[in-house]
C-alpha positions in Angstrom: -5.5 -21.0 -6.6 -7.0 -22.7 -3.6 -3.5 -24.4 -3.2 -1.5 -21.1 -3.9 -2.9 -20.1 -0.9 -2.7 -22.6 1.8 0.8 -23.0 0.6 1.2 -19.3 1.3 -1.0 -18.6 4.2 0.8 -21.7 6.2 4.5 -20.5 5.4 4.0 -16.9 7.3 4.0 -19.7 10.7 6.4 -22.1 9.4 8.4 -19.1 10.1 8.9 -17.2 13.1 8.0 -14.0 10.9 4.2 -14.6 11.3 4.0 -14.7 15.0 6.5 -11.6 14.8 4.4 -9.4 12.6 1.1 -10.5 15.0 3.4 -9.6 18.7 5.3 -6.9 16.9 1.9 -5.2 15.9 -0.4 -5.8 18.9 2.0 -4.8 21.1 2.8 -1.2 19.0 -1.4 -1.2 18.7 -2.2 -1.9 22.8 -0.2 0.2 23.7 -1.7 3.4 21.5 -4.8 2.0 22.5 -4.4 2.0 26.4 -2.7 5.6 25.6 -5.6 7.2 24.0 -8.5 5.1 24.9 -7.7 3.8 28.5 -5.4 6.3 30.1 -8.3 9.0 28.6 -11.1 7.0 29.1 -11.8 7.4 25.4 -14.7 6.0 23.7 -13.6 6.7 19.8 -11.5 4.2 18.3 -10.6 6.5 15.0 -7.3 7.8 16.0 -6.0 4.1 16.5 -7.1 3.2 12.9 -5.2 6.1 11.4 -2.3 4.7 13.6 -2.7 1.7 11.7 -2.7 3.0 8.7 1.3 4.4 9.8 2.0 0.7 11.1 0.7 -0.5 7.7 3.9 1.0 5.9 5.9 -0.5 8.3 4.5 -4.5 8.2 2.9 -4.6 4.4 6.7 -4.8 3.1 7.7 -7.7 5.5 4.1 -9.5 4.9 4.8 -9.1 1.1 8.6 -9.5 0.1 8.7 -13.3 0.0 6.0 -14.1 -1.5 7.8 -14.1 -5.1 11.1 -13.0 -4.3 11.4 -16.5 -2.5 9.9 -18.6 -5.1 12.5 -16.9 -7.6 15.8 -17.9 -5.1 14.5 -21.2 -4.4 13.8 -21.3 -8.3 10.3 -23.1 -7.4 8.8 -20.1 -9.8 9.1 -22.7 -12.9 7.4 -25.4 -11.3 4.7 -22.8 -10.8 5.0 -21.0 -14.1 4.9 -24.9 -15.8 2.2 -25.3 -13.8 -1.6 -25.8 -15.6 -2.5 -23.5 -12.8 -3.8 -20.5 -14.3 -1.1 -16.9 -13.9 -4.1 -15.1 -12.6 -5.1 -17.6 -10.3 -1.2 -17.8 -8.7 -1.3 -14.1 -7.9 -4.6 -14.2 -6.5 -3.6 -17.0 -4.4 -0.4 -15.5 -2.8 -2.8 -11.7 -2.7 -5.5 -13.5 -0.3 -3.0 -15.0 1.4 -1.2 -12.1 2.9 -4.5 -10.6 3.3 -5.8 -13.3 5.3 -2.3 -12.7 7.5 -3.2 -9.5 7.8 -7.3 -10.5 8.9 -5.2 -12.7 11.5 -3.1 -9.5 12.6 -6.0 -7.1 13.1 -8.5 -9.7 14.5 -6.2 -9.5 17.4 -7.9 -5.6 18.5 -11.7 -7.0 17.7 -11.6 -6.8 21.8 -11.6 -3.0 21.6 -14.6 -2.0 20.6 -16.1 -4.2 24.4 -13.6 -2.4 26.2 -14.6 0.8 25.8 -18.5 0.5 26.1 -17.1 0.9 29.7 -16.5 4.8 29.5 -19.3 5.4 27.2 -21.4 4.8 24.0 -18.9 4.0 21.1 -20.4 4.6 17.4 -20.0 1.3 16.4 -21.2 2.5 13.1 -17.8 4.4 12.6 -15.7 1.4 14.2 -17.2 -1.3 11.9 -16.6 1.6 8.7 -13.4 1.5 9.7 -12.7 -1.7 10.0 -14.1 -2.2 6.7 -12.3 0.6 5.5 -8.4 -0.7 6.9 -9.1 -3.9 5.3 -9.5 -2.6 1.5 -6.4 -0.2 2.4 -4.6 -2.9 3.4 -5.4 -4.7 0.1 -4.2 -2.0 -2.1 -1.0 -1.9 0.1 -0.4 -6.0 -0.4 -0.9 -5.7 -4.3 2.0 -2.9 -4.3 4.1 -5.0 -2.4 3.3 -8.3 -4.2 3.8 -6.3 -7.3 7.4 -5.1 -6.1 7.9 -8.6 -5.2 7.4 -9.9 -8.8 10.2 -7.9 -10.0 13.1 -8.8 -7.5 14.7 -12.1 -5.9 16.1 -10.6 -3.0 13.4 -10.3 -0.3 15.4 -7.2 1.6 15.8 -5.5 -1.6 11.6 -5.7 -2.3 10.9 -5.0 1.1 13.0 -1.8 1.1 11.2 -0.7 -2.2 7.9 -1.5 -1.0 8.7 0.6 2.2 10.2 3.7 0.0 6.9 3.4 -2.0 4.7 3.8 1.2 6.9 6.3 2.5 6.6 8.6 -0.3 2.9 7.9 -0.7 3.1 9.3 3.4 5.7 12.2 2.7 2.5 13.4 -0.3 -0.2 13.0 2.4 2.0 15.3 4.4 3.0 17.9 1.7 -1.2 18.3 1.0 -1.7 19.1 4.1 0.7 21.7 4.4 0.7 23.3 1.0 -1.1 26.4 -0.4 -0.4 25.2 -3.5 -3.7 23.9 -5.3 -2.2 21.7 -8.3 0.3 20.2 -5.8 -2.8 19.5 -2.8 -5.7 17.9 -5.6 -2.4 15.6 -6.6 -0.8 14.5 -3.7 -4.9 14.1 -2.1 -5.6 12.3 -4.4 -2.7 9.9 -5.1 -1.5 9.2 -1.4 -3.3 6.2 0.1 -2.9 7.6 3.7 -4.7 10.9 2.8 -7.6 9.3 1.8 -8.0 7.4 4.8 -9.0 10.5 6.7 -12.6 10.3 5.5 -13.3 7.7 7.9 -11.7 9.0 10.7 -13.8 11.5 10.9 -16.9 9.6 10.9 -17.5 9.6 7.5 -18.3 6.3 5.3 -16.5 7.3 1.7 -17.6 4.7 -1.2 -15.4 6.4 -3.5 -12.3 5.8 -1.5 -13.1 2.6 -1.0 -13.3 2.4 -4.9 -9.9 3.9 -4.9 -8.6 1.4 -3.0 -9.9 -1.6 -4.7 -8.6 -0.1 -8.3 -5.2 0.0 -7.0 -5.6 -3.3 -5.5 -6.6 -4.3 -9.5 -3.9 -2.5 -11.2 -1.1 -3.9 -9.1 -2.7 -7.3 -9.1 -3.1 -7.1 -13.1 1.0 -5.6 -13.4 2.4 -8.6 -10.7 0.3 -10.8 -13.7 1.7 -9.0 -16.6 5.2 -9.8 -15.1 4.9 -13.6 -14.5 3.0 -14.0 -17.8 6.3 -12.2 -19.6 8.6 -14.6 -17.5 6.8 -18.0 -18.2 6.9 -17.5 -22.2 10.7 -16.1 -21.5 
């Protein structure tokens, strides 16, 4: 596993699509900040995180879509499948490495939180909730993309999937919010990944969305298994 995932980890800078994802998000993420926070002299950071939760669907497909859809067009998925490695293990590498990118990406806005003592007293409570909070969404988001990237060779086609998947998951959060209709809200609440991210905008620490969040991260982590056990005795 341990090699799984320096093997991984070190590839997202081999290519120029590490240092993209880290420029292309802190400059989207500075600028909400010096929008809401500097411009307004701001001291909560809880709008930003449910910004990131948005820039999540947009980064999580292009973090993701290699990570088996490359080893299947290079055909380097035998060696790993022939491997005495473990399947479990090779999935768990490649998870905690796109989550480690990710650690990388958001460490880049741990300056935040100093910046604004300056116009007040933040609740660093709340800021290190949500830290905590983005970080176990952002897991459940990496095992649905390394999941979609199990089942497809063509990066584009599993980064496009992995997007349409987040997007719906959005478009629900939005339809909850907006309907009268009770079956359709309880559904859509509690399915969408975005919706129950609201909790800890608002202040509030939610254990049982964080449970969510690390169920889905199992599921899809168990599935991408299932898949590569059913191809190495194919």
């Amino acid at each position: 596993m341990i090699a799984i995932f320096k093997r991984d980890f070190k590839s997202f800078f081999i290519s120029p699509i590490g240092y993209i994802l880290i420029g292309g998000f802190l400059f989207v993420m500075n600028f909400f900040f010096k929008l809401y926070n500097i411009d307004m002299a701001y001291a909560d950071l809880s709008p930003l995180f449910s910004v990131i939760m948005v820039v999540l669907m947009f980064i999580m497909p292009l973090i993701t879509m290699k990570l088996f859809s490359e080893e299947y067009k290079m055909k380097t998925d035998q060696l790993i499948l022939t491997s005495p490695v473990s399947v479990n293990a090779v999935v768990l590498g490649k998870f905690l490495a796109a989550l480690s990118m990710f650690g990388i990406i958001l460490a880049g806005t741990l300056f935040w939180p100093v910046i604004i003592t300056a116009f007040g007293a933040p609740d660093f409570a709340n800021i290190i909730g949500n830290y905590v909070a983005i970080i176990f969404a952002a897991a459940s988001f990496i095992s649905i993309g390394l999941f979609i990237s199990s089942l497809t060779e063509n990066q584009i086609v599993s980064a496009f999937l992995s997007f349409a998947i987040f997007l719906l998951l959005y478009i629900m959060g939005l339809i909850s919010q907006s309907t009268s209709i009770i079956w359709a809200k309880t559904l859509f609440d509690w399915i969408s990944l975005f919706t129950r991210y609201q909790d800890f905008t608002r202040g509030l620490f939610s254990l049982q969305n964080i449970v969510y969040y690390l169920t889905v991260s199992i599921v899809f982590l168990f599935l991408t298994s299932r898949v590569l056990e059913k191809k190495r005795w194919s």
